[in-house]
C-alpha positions in Angstrom: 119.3 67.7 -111.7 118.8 69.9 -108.5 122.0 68.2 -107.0 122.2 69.0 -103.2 118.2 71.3 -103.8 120.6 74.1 -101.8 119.7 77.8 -101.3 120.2 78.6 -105.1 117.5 76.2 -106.2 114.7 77.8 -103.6 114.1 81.0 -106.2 112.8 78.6 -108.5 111.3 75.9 -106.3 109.5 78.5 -104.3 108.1 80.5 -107.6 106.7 77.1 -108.2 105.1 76.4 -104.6 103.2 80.1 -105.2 102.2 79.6 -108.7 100.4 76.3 -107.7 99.1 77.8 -104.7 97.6 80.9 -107.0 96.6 78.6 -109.8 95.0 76.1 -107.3 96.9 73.8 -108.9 99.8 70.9 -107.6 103.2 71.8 -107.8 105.5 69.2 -109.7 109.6 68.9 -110.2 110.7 67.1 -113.4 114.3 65.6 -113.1 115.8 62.5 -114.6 118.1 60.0 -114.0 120.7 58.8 -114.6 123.1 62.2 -115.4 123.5 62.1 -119.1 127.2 61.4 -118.1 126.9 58.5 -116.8 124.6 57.4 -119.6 127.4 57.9 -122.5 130.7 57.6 -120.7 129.4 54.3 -118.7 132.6 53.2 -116.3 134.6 56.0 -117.6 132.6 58.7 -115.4 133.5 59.7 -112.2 130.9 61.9 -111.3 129.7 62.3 -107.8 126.6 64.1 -106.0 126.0 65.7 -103.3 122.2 63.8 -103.1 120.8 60.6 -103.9 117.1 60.5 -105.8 116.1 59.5 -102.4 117.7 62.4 -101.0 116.5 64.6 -103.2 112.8 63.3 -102.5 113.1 63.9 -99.1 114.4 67.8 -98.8 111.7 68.4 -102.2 109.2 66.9 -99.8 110.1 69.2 -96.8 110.5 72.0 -99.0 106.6 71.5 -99.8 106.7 70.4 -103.7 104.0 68.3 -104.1 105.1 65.6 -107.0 109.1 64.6 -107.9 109.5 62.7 -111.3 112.1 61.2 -111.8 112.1 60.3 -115.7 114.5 57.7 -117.0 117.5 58.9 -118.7 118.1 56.8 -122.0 119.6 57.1 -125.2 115.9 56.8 -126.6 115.2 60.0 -124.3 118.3 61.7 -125.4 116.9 62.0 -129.0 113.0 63.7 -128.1 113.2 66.7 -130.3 111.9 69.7 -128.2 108.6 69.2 -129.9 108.1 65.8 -128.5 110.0 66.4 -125.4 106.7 68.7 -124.4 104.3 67.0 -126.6 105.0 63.6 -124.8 106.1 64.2 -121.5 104.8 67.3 -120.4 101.3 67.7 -121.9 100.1 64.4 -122.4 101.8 62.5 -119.1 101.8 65.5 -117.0 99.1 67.4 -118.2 101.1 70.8 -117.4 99.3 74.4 -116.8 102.7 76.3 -116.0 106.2 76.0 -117.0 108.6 78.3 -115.0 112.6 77.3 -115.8 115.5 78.9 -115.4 117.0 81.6 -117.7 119.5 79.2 -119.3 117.2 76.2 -119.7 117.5 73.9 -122.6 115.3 70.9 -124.0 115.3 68.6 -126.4 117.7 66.7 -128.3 121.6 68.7 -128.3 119.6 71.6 -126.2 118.0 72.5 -129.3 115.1 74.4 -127.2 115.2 77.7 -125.2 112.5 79.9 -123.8 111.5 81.4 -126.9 110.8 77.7 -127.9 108.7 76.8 -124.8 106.8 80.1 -124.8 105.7 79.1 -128.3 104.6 75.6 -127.2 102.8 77.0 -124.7 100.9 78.9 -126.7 100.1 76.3 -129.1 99.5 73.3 -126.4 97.6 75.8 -123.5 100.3 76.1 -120.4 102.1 79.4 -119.4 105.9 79.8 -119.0 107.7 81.9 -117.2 111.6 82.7 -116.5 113.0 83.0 -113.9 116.1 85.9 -114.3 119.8 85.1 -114.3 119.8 87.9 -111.3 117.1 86.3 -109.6 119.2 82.5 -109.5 122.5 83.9 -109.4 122.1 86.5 -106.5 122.8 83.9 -103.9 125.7 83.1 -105.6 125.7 79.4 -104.9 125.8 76.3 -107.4 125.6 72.6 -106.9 129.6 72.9 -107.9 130.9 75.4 -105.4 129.5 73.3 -102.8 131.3 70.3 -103.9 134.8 72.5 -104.0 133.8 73.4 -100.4 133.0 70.0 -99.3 136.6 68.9 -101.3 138.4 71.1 -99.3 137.2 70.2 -95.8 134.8 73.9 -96.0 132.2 72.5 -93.7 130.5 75.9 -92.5 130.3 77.0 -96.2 129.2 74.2 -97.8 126.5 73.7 -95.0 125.6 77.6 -95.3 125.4 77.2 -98.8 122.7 74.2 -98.6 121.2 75.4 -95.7 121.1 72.3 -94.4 124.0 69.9 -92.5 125.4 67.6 -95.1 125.2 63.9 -94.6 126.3 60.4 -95.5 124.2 57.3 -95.1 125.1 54.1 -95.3 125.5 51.2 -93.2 127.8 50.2 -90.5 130.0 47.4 -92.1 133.4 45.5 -90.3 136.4 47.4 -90.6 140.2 46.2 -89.3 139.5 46.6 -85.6 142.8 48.3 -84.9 140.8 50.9 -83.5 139.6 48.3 -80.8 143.0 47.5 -79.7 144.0 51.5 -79.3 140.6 52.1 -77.1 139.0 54.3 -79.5 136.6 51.5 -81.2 134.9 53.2 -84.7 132.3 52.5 -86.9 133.3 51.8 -90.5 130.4 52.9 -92.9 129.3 52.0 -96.4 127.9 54.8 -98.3 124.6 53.5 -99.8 124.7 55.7 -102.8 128.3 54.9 -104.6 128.1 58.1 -106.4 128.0 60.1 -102.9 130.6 62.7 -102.7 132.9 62.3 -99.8 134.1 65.2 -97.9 138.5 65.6 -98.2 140.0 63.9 -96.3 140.7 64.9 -92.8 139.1 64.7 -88.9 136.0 65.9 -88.7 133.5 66.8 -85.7 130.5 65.4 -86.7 126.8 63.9 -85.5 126.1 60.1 -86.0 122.9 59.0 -86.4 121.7 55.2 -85.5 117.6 54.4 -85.0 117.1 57.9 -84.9 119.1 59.0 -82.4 122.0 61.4 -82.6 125.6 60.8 -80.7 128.4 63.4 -80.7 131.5 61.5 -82.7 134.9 62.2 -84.6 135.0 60.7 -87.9 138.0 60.2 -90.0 137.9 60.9 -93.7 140.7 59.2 -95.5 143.6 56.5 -95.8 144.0 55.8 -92.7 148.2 56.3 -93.9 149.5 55.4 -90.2 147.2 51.9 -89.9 146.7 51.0 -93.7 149.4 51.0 -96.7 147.9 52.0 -100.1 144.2 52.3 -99.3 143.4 53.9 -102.6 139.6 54.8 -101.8 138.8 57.1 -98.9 137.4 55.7 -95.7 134.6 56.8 -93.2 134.8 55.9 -90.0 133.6 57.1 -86.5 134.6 57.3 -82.9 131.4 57.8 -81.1 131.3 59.6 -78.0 130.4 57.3 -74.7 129.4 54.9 -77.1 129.3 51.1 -76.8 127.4 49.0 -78.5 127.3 46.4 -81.4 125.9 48.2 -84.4 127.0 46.2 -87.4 124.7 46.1 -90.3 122.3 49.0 -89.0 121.9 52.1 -90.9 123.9 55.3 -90.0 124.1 58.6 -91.3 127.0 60.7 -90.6 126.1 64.3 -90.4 128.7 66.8 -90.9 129.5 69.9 -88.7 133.2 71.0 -88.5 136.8 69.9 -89.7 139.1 69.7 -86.9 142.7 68.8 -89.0 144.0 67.1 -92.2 144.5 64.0 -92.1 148.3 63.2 -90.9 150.8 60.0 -91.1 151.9 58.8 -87.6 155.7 57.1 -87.1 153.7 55.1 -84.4 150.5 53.9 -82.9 151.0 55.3 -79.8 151.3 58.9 -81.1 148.5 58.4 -83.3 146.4 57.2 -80.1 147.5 60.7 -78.8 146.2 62.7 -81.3 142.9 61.1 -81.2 142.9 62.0 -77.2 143.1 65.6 -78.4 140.6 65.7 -81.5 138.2 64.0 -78.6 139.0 66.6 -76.8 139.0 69.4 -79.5 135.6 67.7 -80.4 134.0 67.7 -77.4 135.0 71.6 -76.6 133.3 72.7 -80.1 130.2 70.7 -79.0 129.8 72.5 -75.5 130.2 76.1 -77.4 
């Protein structure tokens, strides 16, 4: 799946970049889509990823892997034997010259096919393989699921050290319930454009906002809004923007992450909730000037 393509995925997706380069050859990434989960447990799955395909195109892209397949997950697909699974897909549509997977890889219907497997098609069909070690990918010690436990937790810093890159929602600015208006700290509410997106824990974050590529310094909240809203079951993402006004409803915003200031807290009143915000401003604006 190469959910977040973090640090940990680079042994492979590098290896590949230099074999093409030595093989004068293009370098390709075969993923699919949807996750198998979501394929058999249909409502039931509550799954969520740290990228979007389009996401995921992007950082391949800037990463410098020339082609990203994105192959259609289906039941149909589900039952290639390995045989055809390599046959089908990576001979005759891809016309592959070198495999090189990971040390635990499987293919082909209920895993069925391992390295030994692949080196054997490869030797029957005309393509290379090659492994890549379990030292080699698990010597950064990073996986797609520690970063979402980070993220869960409010672990900004490690879950952005761990992709090596700031992580971001985008979405578009949508009408919240203008309370914020009334307080004098006006936010933008956004809509995630990829519903599976995982959503940082709750809490009051220091973060970046993006709007027609430029960047303001904000203070997004992450949560119920408990003192404003009563049983909001689905967390909330909104954004005070720094010297900030203008009407931006309906553009598209990303909201880069970049440090958790507090949790998220219940208020007896408004006016001590428009205190605290004075201080995460505050708090907010002192970590940007470090």
């Amino acid at each position: 799946m190469f959910d977040g393509v973090h640090s940990g995925h680079r042994s492979i997706l590098d290896k590949i970049i230099e074999q093409a380069k030595n093989n004068d050859g293009e370098s390709v990434v075969l993923s699919f889509w949807p996750h198998p989960r979501m394929l058999f447990e249909g409502e039931n799955c509550s799954l969520k990823f740290l990228t979007s395909n389009e996401e995921k195109a992007i950082l391949l892209d800037e990463i410098g892997i020339d082609h990203f397949i994105l192959y259609p997950f289906t039941r149909e697909f589900s039952t290639l034997s390995p045989r055809q699974y390599v046959e089908e897909i990576l001979v005759n549509q891809i016309g592959v010259k070198k495999v090189i997977i990971g040390y635990d890889h499987r293919f082909g219907f209920k895993g069925a096919g391992g390295f030994a497997e692949m080196v054997a098609f490869g030797q029957e069909f005309g393509f290379d393989v090659e492994q890549i070690s379990a030292f080699e990918i698990d010597q950064e010690n990073i996986s797609s699921s520690k970063i979402r436990e980070a993220l869960t937790v409010g672990d900004i810093a490690l879950a952005n050290s761990y992709l090596s890159y700031e992580y971001s929602i985008f979405g578009t600015v949508v009408k919240g319930n203008q309370i914020g208006r009334t307080i004098g700290y006006p936010t933008v509410n956004i809509e995630p454009t990829f519903t599976q997106k995982l959503i940082p824990g709750n809490g009051i974050y220091v973060v970046e906002v993006e709007i027609e590529q430029i960047k303001y310094q904000a203070v997004a909240n992450v949560g119920n809004r408990p003192t404003v809203v009563e049983n909001q079951i689905l967390p909330n993402v909104e954004a005070y923007i720094l010297d900030f006004n203008r009407d931006v409803y309906g553009k598209a915003i990303s909201i880069i992450f970049k440090h958790k200031l507090r949790d998220e807290l219940k208020f007896s009143s408004l006016e001590l909730l428009v205190v605290q915000i004075g201080k995460d401003v505050e708090n907010a604006k002192q970590w940007f000037a470090l």
